[in-house]
PyMOL CGO cylinders between C-alpha atoms (Angstrom):
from pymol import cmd
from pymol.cgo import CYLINDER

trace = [
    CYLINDER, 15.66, 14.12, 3.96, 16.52, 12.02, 1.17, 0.3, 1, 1, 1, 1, 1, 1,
    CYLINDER, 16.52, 12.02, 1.17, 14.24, 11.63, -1.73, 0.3, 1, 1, 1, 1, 1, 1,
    CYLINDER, 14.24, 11.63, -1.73, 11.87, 8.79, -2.27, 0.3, 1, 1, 1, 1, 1, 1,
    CYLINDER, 11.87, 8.79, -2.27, 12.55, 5.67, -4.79, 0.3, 1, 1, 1, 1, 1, 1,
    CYLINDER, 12.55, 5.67, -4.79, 9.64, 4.91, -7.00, 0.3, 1, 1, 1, 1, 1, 1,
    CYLINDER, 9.64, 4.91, -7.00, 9.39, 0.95, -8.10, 0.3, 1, 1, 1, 1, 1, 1,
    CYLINDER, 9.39, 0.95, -8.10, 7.11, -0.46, -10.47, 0.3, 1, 1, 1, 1, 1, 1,
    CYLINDER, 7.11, -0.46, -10.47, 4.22, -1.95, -8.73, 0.3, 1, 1, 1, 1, 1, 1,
    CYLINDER, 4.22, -1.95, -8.73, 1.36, -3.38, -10.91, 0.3, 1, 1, 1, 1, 1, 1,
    CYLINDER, 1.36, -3.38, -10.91, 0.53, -2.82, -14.03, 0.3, 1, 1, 1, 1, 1, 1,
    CYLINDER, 0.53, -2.82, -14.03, -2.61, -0.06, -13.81, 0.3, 1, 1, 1, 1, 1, 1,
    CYLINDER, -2.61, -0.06, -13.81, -5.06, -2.26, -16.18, 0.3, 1, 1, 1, 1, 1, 1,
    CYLINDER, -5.06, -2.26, -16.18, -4.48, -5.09, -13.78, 0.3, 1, 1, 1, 1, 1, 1,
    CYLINDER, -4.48, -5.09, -13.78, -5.86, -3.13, -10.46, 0.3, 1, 1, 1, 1, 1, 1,
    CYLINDER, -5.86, -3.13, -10.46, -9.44, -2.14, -11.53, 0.3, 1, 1, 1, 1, 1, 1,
    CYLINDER, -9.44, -2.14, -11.53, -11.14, 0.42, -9.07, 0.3, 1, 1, 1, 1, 1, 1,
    CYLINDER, -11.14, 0.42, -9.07, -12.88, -0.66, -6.02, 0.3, 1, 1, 1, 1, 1, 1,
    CYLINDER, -12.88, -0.66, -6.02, -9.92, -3.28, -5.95, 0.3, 1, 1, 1, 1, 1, 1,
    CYLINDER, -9.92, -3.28, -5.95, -6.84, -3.80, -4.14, 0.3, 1, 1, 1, 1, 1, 1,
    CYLINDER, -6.84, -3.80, -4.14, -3.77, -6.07, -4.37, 0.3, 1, 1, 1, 1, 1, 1,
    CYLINDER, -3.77, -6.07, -4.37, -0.33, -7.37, -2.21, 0.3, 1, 1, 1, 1, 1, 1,
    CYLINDER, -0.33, -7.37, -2.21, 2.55, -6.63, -4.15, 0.3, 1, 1, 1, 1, 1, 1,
    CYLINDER, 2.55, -6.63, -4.15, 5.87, -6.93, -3.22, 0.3, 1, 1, 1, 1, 1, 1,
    CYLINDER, 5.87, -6.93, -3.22, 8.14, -3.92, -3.88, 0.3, 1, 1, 1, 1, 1, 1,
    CYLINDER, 8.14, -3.92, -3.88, 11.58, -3.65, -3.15, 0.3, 1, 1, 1, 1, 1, 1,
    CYLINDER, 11.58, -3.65, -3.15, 11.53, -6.79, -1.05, 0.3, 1, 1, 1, 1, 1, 1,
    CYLINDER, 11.53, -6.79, -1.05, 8.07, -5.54, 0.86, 0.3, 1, 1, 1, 1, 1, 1,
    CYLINDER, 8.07, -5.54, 0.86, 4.95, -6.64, 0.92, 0.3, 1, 1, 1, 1, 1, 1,
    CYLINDER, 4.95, -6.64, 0.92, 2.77, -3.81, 0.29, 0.3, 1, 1, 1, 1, 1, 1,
    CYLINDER, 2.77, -3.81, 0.29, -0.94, -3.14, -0.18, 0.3, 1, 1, 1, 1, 1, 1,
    CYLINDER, -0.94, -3.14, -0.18, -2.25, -1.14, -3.39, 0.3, 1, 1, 1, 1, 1, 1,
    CYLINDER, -2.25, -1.14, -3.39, -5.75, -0.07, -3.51, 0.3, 1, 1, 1, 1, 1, 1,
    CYLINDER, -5.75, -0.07, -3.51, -7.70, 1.50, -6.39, 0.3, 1, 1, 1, 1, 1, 1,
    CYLINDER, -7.70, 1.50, -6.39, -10.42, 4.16, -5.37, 0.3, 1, 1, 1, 1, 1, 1,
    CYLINDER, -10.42, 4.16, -5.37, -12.53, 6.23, -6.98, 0.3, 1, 1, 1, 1, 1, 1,
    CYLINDER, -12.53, 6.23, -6.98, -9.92, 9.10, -5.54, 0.3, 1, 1, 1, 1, 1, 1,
    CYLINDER, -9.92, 9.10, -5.54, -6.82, 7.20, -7.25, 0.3, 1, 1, 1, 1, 1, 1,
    CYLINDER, -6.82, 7.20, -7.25, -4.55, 5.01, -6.25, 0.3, 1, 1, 1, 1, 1, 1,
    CYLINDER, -4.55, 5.01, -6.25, -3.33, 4.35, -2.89, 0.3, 1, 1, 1, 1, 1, 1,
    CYLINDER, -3.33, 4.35, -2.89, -0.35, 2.02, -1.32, 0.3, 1, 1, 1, 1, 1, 1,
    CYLINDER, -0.35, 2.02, -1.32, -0.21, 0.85, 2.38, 0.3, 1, 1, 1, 1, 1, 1,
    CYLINDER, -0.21, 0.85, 2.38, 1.90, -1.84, 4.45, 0.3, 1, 1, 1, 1, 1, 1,
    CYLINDER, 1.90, -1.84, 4.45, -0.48, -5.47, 4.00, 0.3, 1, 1, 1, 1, 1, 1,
    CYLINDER, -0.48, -5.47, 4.00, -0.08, -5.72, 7.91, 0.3, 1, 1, 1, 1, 1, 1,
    CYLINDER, -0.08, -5.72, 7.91, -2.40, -4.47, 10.30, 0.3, 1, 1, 1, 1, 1, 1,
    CYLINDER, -2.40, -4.47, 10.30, -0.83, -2.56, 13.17, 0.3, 1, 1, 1, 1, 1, 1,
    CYLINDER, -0.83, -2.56, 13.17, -3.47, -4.20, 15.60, 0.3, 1, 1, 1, 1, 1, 1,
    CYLINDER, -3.47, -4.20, 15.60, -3.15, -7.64, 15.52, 0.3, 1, 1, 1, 1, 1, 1,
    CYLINDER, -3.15, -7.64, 15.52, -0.42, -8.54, 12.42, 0.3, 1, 1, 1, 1, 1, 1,
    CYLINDER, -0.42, -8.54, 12.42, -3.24, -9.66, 10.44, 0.3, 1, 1, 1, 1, 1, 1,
    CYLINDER, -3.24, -9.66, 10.44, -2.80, -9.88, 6.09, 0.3, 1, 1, 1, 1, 1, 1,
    CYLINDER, -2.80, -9.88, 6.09, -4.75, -6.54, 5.27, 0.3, 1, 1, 1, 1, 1, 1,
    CYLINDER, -4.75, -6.54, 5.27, -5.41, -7.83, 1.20, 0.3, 1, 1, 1, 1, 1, 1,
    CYLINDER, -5.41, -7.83, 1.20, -7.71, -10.55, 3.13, 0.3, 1, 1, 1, 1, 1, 1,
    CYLINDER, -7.71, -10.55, 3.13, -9.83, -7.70, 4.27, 0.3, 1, 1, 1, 1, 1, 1,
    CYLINDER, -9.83, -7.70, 4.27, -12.22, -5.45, 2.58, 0.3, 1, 1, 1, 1, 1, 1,
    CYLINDER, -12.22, -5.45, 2.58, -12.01, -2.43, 0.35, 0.3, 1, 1, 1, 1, 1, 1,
    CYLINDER, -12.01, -2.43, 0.35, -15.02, 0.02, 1.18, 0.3, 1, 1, 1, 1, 1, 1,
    CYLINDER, -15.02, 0.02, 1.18, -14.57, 2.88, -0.58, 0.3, 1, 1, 1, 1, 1, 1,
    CYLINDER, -14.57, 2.88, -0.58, -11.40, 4.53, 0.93, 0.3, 1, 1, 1, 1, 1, 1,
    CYLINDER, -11.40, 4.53, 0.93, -11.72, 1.97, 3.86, 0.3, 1, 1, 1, 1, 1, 1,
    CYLINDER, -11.72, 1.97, 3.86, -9.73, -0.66, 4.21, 0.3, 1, 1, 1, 1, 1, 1,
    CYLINDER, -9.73, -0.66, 4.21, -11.26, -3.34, 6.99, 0.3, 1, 1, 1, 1, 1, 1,
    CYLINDER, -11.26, -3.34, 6.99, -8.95, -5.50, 8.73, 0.3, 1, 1, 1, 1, 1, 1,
    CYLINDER, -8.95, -5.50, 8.73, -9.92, -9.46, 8.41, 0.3, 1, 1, 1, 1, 1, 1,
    CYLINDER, -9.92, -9.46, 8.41, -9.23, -10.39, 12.18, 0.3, 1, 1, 1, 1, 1, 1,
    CYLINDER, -9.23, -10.39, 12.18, -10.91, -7.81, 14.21, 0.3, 1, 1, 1, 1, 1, 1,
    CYLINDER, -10.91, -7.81, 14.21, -12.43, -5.49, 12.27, 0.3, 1, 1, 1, 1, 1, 1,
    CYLINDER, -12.43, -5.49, 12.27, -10.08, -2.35, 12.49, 0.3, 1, 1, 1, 1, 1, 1,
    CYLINDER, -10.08, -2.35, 12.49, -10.76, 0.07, 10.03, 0.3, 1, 1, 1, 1, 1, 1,
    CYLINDER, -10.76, 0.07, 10.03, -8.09, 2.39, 8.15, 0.3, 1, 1, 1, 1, 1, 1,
    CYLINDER, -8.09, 2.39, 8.15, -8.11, 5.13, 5.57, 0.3, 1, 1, 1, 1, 1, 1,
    CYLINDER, -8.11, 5.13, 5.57, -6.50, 4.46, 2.37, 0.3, 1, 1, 1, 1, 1, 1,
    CYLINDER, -6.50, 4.46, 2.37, -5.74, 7.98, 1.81, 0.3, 1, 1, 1, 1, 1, 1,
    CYLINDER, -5.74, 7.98, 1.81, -3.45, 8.57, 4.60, 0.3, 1, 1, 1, 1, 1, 1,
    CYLINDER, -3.45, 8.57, 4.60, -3.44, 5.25, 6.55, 0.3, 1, 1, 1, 1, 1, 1,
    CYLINDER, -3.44, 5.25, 6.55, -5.02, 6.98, 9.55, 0.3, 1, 1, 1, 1, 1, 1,
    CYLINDER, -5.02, 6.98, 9.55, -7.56, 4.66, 11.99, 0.3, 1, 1, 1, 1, 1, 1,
    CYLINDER, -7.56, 4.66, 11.99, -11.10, 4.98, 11.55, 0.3, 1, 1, 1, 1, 1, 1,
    CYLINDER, -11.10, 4.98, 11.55, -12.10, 2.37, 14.28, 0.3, 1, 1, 1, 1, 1, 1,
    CYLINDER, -12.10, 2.37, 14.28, -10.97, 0.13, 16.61, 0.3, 1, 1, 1, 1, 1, 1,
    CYLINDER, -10.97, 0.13, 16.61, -9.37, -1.71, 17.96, 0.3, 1, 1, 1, 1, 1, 1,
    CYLINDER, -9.37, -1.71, 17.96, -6.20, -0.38, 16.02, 0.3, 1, 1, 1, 1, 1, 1,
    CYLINDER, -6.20, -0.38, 16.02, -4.77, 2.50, 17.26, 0.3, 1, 1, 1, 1, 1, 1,
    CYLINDER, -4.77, 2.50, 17.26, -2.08, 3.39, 15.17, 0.3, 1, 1, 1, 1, 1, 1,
    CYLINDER, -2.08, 3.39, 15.17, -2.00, 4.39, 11.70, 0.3, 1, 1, 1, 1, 1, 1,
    CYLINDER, -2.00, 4.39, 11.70, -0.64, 2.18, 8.53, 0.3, 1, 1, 1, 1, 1, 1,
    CYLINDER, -0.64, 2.18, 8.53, 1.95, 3.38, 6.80, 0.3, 1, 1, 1, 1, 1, 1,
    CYLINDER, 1.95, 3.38, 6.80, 1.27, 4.83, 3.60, 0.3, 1, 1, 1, 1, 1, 1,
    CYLINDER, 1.27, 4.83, 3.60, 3.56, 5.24, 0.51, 0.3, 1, 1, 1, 1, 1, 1,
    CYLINDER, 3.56, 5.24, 0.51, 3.24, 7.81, -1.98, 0.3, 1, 1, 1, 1, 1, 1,
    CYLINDER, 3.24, 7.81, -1.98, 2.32, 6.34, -5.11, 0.3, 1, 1, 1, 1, 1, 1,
    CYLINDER, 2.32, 6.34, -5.11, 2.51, 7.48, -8.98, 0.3, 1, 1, 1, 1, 1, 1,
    CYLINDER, 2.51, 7.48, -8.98, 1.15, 6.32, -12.43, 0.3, 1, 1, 1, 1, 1, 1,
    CYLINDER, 1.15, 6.32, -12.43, 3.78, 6.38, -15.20, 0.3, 1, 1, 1, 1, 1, 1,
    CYLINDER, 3.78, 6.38, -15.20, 3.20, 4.69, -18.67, 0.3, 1, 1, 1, 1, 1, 1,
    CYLINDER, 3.20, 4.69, -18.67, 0.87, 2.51, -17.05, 0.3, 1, 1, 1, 1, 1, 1,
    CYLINDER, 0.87, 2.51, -17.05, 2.39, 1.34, -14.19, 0.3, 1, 1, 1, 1, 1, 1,
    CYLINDER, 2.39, 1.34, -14.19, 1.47, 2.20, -10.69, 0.3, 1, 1, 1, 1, 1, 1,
    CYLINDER, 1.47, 2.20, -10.69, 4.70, 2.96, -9.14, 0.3, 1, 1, 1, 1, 1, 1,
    CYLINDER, 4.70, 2.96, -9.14, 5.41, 2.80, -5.36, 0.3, 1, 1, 1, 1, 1, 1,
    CYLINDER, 5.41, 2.80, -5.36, 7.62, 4.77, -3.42, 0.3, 1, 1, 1, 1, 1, 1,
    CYLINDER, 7.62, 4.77, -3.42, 9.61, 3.61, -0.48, 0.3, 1, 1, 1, 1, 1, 1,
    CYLINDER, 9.61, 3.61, -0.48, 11.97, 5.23, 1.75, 0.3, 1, 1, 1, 1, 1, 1,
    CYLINDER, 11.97, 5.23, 1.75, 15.95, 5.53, -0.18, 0.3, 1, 1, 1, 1, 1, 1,
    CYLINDER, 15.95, 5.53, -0.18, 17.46, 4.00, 3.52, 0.3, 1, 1, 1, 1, 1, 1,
    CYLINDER, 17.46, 4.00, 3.52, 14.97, 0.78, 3.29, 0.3, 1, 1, 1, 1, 1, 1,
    CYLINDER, 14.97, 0.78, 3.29, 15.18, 0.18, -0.20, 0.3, 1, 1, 1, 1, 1, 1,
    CYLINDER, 15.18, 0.18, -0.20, 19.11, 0.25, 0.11, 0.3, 1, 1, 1, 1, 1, 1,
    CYLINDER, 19.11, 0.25, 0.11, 18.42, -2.18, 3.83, 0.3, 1, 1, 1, 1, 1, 1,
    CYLINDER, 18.42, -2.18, 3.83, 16.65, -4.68, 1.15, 0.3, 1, 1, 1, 1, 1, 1,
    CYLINDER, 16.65, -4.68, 1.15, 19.65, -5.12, -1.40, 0.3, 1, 1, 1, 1, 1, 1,
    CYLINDER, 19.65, -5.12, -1.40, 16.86, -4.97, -4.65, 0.3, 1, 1, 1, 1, 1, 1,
    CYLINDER, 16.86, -4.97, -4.65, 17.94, -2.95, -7.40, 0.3, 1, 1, 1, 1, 1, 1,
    CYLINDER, 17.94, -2.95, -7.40, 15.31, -1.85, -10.12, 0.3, 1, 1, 1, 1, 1, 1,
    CYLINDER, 15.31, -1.85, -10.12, 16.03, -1.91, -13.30, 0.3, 1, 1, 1, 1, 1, 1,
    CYLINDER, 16.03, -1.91, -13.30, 14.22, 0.49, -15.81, 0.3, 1, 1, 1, 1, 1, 1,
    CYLINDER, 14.22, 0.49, -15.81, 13.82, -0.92, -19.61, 0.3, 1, 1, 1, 1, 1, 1,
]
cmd.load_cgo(trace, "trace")
């Protein structure tokens, strides 16, 4: 198992809690949310219906799909109602100096051709 790449995400001060945000790391669009329980990253699409998941709500640590109502943890990405039936995926996600850092997979950040660079 190779080990995962962290990329800068969004700046922490810019994500207040209760809040979430599409950013696009390492050429994917992903999902961060801010909970009371910290800071959580997901894919933005909805495995139901391919529906933008940052034009649902943020309840807590559920995230509500905009199209049909699907419901997903934030912690883990795991369903909590219907109609989706499979999970999100989740990324593991880390504060440093501010920044809410995202990590991805080494074998799709090396599929997108983005290198990070680290001032």
């Amino acid at each position: 198992m190779t080990e995962p790449i962290f990329h800068p995400a969004i700046p922490l001060a810019e994500l207040p809690r209760g809040r979430m945000q599409c950013v696009t790391v390492a050429g994917r669009e992903v999902l961060v949310c801010h909970t009371r329980e910290g800071v959580f990253a997901l894919d933005n699409i909805c495995t139901h219906a391919l529906a933008r998941m940052d034009e649902g709500r943020l309840r807590g640590a559920k995230l509500i799909c905009p199209l049909h109502g699907a419901s997903f943890d934030v912690r883990d990405g795991r369903v909590l109602g219907p109609p989706a039936s499979r999970a999100l995926p989740q990324y593991p996600t880390r504060v440093v100096a501010g920044t809410i850092e995202v990590a991805l997979e080494a074998e799709a950040s090396a599929e997108t051709g983005v290198k990070t660079q680290r001032g």
